[in-house]
C-alpha positions as CSV (number, residue, x, y, z in Angstrom):
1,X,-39.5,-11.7,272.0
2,X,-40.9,-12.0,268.6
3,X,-40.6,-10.4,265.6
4,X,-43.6,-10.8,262.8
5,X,-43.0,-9.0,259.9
6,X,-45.5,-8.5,256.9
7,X,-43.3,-9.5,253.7
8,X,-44.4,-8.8,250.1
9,X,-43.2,-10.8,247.6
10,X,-41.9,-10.1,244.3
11,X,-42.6,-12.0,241.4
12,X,-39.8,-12.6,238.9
13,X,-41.6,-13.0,235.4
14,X,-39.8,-13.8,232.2
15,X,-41.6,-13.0,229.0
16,X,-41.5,-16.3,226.4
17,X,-43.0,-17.0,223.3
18,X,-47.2,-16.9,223.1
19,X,-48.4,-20.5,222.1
20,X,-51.8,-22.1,221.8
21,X,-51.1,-25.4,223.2
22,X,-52.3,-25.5,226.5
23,X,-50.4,-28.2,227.4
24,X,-47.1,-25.9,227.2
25,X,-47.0,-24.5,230.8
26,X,-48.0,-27.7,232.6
27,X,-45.5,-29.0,235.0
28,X,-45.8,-32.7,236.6
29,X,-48.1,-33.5,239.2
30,X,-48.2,-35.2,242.5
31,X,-46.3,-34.6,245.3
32,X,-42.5,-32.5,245.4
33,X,-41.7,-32.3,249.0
34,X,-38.9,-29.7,250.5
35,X,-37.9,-28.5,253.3
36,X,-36.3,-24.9,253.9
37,X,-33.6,-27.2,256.3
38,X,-32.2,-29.2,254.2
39,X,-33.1,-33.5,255.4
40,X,-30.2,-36.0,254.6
41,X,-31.1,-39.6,254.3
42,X,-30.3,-43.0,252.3
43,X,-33.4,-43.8,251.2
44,X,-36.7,-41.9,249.4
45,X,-39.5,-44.5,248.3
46,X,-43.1,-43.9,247.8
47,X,-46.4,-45.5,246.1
48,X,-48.4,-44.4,243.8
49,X,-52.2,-46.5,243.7
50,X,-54.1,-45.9,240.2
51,X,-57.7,-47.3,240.2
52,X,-59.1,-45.3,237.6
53,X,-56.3,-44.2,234.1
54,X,-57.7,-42.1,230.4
55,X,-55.3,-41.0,228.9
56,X,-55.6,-38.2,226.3
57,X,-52.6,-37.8,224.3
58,X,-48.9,-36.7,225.1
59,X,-47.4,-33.5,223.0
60,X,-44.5,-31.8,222.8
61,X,-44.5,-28.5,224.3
62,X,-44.4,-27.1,221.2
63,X,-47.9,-28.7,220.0
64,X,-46.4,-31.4,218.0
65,X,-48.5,-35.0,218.8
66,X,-45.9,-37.7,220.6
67,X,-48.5,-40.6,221.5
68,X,-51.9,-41.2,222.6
69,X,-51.9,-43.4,225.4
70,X,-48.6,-42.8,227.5
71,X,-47.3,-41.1,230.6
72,X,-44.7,-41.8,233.7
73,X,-44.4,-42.4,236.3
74,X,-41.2,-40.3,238.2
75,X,-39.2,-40.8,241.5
76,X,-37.2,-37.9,241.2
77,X,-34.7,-37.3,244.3
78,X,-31.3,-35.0,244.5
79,X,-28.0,-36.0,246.1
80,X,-25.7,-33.9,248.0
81,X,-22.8,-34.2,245.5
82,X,-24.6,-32.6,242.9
83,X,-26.6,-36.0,241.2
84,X,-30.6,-35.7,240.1
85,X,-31.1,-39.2,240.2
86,X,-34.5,-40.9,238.6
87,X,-36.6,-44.3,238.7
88,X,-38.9,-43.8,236.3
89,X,-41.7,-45.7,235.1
90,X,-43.0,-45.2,231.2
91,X,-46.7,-46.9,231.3
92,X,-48.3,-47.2,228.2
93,X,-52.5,-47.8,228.7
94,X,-54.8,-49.6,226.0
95,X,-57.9,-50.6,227.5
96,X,-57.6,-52.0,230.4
97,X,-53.7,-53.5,229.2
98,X,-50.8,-52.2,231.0
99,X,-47.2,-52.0,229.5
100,X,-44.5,-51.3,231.6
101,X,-41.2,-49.9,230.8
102,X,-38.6,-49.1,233.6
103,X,-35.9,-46.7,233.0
104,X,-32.9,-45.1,234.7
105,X,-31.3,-41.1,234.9
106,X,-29.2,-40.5,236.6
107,X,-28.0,-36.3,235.6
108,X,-24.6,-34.7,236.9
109,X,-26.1,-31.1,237.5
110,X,-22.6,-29.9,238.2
111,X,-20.7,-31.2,235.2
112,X,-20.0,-33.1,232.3
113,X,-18.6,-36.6,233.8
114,X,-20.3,-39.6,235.9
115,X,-18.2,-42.6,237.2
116,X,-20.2,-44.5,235.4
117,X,-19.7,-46.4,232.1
118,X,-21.7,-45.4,229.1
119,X,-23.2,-42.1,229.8
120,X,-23.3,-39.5,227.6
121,X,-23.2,-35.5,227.4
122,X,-26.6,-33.0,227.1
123,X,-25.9,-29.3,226.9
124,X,-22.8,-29.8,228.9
125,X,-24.7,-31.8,231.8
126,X,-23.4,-35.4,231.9
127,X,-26.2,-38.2,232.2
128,X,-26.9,-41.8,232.1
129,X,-29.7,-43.8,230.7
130,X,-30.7,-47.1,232.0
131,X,-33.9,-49.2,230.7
132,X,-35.6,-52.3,231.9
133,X,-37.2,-55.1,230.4
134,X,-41.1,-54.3,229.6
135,X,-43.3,-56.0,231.2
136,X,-47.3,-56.3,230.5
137,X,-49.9,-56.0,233.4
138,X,-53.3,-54.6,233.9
139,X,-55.8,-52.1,235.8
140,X,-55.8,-51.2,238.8
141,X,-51.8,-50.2,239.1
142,X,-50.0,-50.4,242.3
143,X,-47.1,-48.9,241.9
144,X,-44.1,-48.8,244.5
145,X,-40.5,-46.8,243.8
146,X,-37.2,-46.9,245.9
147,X,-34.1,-45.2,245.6
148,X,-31.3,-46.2,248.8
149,X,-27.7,-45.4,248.7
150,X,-24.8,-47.1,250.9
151,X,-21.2,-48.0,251.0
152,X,-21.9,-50.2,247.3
153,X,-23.7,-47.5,245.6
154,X,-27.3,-46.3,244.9
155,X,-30.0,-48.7,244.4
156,X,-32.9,-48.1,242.5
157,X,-35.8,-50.4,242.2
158,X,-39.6,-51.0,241.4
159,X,-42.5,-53.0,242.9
160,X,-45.7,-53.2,239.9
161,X,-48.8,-55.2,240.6
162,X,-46.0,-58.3,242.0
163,X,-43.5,-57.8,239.9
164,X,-40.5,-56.5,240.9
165,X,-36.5,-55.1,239.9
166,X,-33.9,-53.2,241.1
167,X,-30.8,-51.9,239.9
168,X,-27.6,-51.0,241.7
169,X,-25.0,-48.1,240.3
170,X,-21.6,-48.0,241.9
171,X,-22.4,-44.8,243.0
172,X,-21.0,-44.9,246.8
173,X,-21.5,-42.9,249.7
174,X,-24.0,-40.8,248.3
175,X,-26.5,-38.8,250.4
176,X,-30.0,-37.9,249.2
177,X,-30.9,-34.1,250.5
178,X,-34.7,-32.7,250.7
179,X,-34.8,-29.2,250.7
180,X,-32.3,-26.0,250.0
181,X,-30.2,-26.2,246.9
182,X,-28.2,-28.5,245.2
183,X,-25.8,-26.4,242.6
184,X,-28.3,-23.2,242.9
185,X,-31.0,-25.5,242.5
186,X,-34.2,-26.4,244.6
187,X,-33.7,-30.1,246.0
188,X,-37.0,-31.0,246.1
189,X,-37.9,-34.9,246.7
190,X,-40.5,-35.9,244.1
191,X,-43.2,-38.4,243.1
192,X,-44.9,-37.2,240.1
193,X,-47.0,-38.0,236.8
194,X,-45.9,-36.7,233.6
195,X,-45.4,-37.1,229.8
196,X,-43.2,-39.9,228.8
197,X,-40.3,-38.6,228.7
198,X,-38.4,-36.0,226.3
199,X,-40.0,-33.2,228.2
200,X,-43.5,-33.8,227.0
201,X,-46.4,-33.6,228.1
202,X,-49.4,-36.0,229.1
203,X,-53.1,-35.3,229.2
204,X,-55.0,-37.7,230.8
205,X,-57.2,-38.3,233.4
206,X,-56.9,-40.1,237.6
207,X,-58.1,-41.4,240.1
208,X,-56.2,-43.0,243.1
209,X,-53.6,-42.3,246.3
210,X,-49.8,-41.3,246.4
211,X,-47.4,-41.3,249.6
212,X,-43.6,-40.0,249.7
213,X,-41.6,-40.3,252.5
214,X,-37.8,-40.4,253.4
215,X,-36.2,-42.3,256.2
216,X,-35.4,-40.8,259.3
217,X,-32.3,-41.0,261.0
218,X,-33.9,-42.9,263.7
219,X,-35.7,-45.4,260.7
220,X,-39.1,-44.2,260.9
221,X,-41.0,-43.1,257.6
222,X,-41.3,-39.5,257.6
223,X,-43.0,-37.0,254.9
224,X,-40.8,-33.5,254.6
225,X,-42.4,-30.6,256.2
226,X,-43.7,-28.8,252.8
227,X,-45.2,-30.4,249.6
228,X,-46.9,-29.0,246.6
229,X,-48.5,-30.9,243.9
230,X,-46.1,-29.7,241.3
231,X,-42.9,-30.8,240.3
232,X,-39.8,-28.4,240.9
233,X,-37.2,-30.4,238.9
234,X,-38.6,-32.7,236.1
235,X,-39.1,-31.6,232.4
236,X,-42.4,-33.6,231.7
237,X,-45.6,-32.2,232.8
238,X,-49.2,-33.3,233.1
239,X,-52.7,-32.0,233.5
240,X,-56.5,-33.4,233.2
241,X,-56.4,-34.2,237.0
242,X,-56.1,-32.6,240.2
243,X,-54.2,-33.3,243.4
244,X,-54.9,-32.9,246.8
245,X,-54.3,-33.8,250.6
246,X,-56.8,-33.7,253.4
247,X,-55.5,-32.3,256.7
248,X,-54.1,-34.7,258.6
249,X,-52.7,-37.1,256.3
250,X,-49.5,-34.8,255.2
251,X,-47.8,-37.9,253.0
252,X,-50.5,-38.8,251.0
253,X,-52.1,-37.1,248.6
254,X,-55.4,-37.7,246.2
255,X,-55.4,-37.9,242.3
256,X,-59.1,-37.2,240.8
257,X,-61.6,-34.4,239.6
258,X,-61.9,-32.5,243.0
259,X,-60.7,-28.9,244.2
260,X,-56.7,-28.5,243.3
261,X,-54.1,-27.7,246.2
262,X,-51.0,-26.2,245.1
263,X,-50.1,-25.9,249.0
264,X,-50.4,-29.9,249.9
265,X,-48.9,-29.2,253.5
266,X,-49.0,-27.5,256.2
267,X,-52.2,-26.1,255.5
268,X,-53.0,-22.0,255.4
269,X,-54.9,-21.8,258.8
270,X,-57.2,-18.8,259.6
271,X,-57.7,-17.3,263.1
272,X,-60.0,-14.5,263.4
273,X,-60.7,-12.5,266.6
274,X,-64.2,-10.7,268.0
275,X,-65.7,-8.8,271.0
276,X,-68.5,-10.8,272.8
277,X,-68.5,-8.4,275.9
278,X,-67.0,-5.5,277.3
279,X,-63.4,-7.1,278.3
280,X,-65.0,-10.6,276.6
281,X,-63.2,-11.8,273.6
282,X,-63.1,-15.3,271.5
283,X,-60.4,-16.6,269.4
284,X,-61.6,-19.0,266.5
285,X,-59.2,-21.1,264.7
286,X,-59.5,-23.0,261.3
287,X,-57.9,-25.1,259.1
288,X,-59.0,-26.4,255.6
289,X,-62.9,-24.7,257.1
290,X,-62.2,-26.8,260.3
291,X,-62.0,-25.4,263.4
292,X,-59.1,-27.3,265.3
293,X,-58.6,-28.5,268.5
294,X,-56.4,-28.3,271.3
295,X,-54.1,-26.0,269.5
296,X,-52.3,-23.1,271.3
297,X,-53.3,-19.6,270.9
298,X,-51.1,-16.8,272.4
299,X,-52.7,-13.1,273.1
300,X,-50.5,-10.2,273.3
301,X,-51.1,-6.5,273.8
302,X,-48.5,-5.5,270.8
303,X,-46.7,-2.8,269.9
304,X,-45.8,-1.8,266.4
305,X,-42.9,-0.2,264.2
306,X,-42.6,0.5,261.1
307,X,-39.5,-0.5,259.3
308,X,-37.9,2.8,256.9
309,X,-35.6,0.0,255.2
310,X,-38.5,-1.9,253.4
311,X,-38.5,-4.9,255.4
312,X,-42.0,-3.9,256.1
313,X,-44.0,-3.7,259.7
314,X,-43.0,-5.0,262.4
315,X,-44.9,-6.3,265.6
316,X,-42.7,-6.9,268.5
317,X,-44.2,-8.9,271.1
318,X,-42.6,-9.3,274.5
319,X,-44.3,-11.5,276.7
320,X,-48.1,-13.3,276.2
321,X,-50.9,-11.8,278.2
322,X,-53.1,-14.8,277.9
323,X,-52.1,-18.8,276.7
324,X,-55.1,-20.9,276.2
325,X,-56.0,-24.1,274.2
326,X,-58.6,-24.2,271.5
327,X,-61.9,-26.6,272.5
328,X,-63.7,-28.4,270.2
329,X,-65.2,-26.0,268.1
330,X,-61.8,-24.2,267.7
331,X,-62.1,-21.6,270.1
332,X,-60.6,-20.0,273.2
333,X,-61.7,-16.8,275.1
334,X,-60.1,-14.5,277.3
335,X,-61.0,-11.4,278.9
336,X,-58.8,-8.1,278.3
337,X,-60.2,-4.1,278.3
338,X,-57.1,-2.7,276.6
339,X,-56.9,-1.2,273.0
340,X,-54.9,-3.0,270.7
341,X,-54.9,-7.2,270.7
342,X,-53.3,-9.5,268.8
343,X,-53.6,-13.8,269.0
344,X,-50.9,-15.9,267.6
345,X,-51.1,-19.4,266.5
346,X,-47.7,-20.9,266.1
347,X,-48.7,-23.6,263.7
348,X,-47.5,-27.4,263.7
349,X,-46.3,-30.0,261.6
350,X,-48.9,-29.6,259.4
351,X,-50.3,-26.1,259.5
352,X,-49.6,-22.9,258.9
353,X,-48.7,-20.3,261.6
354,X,-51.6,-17.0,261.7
355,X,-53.0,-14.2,263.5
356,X,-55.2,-11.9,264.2
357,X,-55.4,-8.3,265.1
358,X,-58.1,-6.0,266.4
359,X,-57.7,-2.2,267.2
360,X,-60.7,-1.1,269.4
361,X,-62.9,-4.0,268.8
362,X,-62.6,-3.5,264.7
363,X,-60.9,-6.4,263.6
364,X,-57.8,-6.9,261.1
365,X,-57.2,-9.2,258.5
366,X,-55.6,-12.7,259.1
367,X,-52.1,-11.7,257.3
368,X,-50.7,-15.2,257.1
369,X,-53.7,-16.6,256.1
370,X,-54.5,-14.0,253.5
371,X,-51.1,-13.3,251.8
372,X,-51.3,-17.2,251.6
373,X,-54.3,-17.8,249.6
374,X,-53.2,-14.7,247.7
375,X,-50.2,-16.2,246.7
376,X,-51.6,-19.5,245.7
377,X,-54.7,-17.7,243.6
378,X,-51.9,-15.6,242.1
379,X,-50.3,-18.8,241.1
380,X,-53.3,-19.8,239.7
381,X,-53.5,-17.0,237.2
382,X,-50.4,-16.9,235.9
383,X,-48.3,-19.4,233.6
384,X,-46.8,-21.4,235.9
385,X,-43.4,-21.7,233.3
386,X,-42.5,-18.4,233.7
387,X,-42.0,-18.2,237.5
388,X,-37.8,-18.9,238.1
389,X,-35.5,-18.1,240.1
390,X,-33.6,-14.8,240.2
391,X,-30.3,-16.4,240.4
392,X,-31.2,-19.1,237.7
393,X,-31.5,-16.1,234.9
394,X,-28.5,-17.2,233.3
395,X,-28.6,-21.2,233.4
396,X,-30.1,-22.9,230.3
397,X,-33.6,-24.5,230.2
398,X,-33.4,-27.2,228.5
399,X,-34.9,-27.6,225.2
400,X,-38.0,-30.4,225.2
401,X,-38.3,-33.2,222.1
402,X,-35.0,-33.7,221.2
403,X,-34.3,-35.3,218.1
404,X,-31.5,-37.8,217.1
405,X,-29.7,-38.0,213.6
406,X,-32.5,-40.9,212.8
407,X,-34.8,-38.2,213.5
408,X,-36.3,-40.2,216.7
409,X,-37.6,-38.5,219.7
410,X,-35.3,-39.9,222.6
411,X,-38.4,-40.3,225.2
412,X,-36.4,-42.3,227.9
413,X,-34.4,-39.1,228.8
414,X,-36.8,-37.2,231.4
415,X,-35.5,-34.1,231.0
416,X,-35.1,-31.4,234.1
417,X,-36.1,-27.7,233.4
418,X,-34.1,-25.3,235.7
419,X,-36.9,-22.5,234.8
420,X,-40.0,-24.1,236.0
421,X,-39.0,-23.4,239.7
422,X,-42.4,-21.9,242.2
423,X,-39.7,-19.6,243.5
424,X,-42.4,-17.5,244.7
425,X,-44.3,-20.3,246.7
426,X,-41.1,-21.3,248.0
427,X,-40.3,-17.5,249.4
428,X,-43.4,-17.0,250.6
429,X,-43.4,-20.4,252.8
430,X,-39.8,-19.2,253.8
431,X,-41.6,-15.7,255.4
432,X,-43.8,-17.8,257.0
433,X,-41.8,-20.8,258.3
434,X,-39.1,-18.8,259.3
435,X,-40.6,-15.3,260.5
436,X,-43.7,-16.9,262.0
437,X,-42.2,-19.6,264.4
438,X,-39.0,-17.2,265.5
439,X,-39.0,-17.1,269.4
């Protein structure tokens, strides 16, 4: 049997300070991967292809000017014993000249010690700071970012344009998790672009390609189930460009001056249900505006409760009536003369379960499909800093620009902001993912 229920979600809000800067709400960009069942592996790498870089100026959140030609590059990954650990790239851009500047994080979430020589304390959080030697290149970038861990520790290293590094830490035995929470926070897997570093903030301009995958257990590249193109964990932010991911090519994503996708994968899909005859109906299914193909569609003749404990309504559906297969132009049809029908699409890999409901031949809204694109409109409007997580109330958020007693901004420490969290995007995914495959 299943059970579909119609959740509303809550938005938690927190009120902060009104500021002009535009800049002070952006979070990174690219893709932050997650997966409600938490993935274990050794090794999270992606590339990041750059054909086309203008950048704007980087500020700090609070206004205050940084630089005019800088951003990062971020490989942002979480381990299972509480470690947010970072290869970064700081890229600085003057005309068609390239500098490079690798550095290391490597943050103790939990607490105030690392086994590792030389770090040092930030609002109680241990954390270590590696850098690299610069290095100079040019335009186009091709950028590629590893992070494995084994029995002698994690290894982080770079691939720019041919030239190449790694480092190794004597961290050993470590596991890198995708998805659920590390220390109350989300592990999300991310390959972003933000400011350079001391929480700021970037405004420039794209175009190119990014991938992120994790290894498998059986050594296949795999991408996680669910990305956005916002960063869950890292301080710096970034906007001037947009991010998006066709349908069928869940791992990459595109950076350029096109239509922005908060949702990268699985795509909202949209099944809509009408009377062609007496007992005639037709199914339609659609993705992205696509209709899709070969995809299973259930009919049921449902029945319906509604729940007095605020879980909302429930549809309880005991055995399919019809089962069909979608043809080319998206569509199935079946023939049924009874009241009340309801199709089902279970969804995939990479798309979104929905369906449809029609009460004497008047047809209801696609629920899935509409709280969806409600939800990500929503997101839209609101300042995306404020959204955080219920349970996160009474961590810290860490401050941005940091200065030391020379009064210089430490920009190789890439801060992470506890409060930037898309709590609501995550819950909703978790009503959908969870409620909407349940057999």
């Amino acid at each position: 049997m299943r059970i579909i229920t119609l959740v509303f979600i809550a938005f938690l809000v927190l009120a902060t300070p009104a500021v002009s800067f535009s800049g002070t709400y952006a979070l990174s960009r690219g893709i932050a991967e997650y997966s409600f069942n938490p993935v274990y592996t050794t090794q999270v790498f992606g590339w990041m292809n750059l054909s086309v870089v203008k950048v704007y100026g980087d500020y700090f959140r609070n206004g205050t000017f940084l630089d005019s030609n800088s951003f990062s590059v971020q490989l942002n990954v979480y381990t299972t014993d509480g470690l947010w650990v970072q290869d970064v790239l700081l890229i600085s851009v003057v005309g068609n000249e390239v500098n490079v500047t690798p550095v290391i994080n490597v943050w103790n979430v939990s607490g105030s010690t690392l086994p590792l020589e030389n770090y040092t304390t930030y609002n109680g959080l241990a954390v270590y700071v590696g850098l690299g030697k610069p290095f100079l290149t040019s335009l186009p970038l091709h950028v590629f970012l590893n992070v494995s861990s084994g029995s002698e520790g994690i290894r982080l290293s770079y691939w720019v344009n041919g030239i190449s590094n790694f480092t190794s830490l004597p961290l050993r035995d470590s596991t890198f998790q995708i998805g659920g929470l590390v220390n109350g926070l989300p592990a999300d897997a991310e390959l972003v672009i933000g400011g350079p570093g001391g929480g700021s903030v970037a405004y420039l301009y794209l175009e190119g390609n990014s991938s992120l995958f994790y290894l498998s257990h059986n050594g296949t590249a795999v991408a996680a189930p669910i990305a956005i193109s916002r960063g869950l964990s890292t301080g710096e932010g970034a906007f001037g460009f947009n991010v998006t991911s066709p349908l069928g090519l869940e791992g990459v994503a595109f950076l350029g001056n096109f239509s922005d996708n908060y949702l990268l994968w699985p795509h909202p899909s949209s099944l809509s249900l009408k009377r062609v005859g007496s007992d005639l109906w037709v199914a339609r299914l659609c993705a992205d505006g696509q209709p899709l193909k070969g995809q299973e569609i259930e009919v049921y003749s449902p029945s319906f409760q509604v729940s007095m404990n605020g879980n909302g309504t429930q549809i309880s559906l005991v055995k399919p009536i019809f089962v069909g297969y979608t043809n080319s132009s998206g569509e199935i049809s079946f023939r049924y003369n009874g009241s009340v029908v309801l199709a089902y699409y279970p969804g995939n890999s990479s798309v979104l379960p929905s369906f449809a409901v029609s009460v004497k031949g008047s047809s209801l809204s696609n629920f899935f499909s509409n709280a969806t694109n409600e939800l990500l409109n929503k997101l839209k409007s609101l300042k995306w800093a404020n959204l955080s997580f219920p349970s996160q109330s009474s961590h810290k958020v860490y401050p941005t620009g940091q200065r030391n007693s020379q009064g210089a901004v430490n920009v190789y420490m890439i801060y992470p902001v506890v409060g930037y969290s898309l709590a609501a995007l995550l819950t909703l995914l978790v009503a959908i993912a969870l409620r909407g495959r349940g057999r």
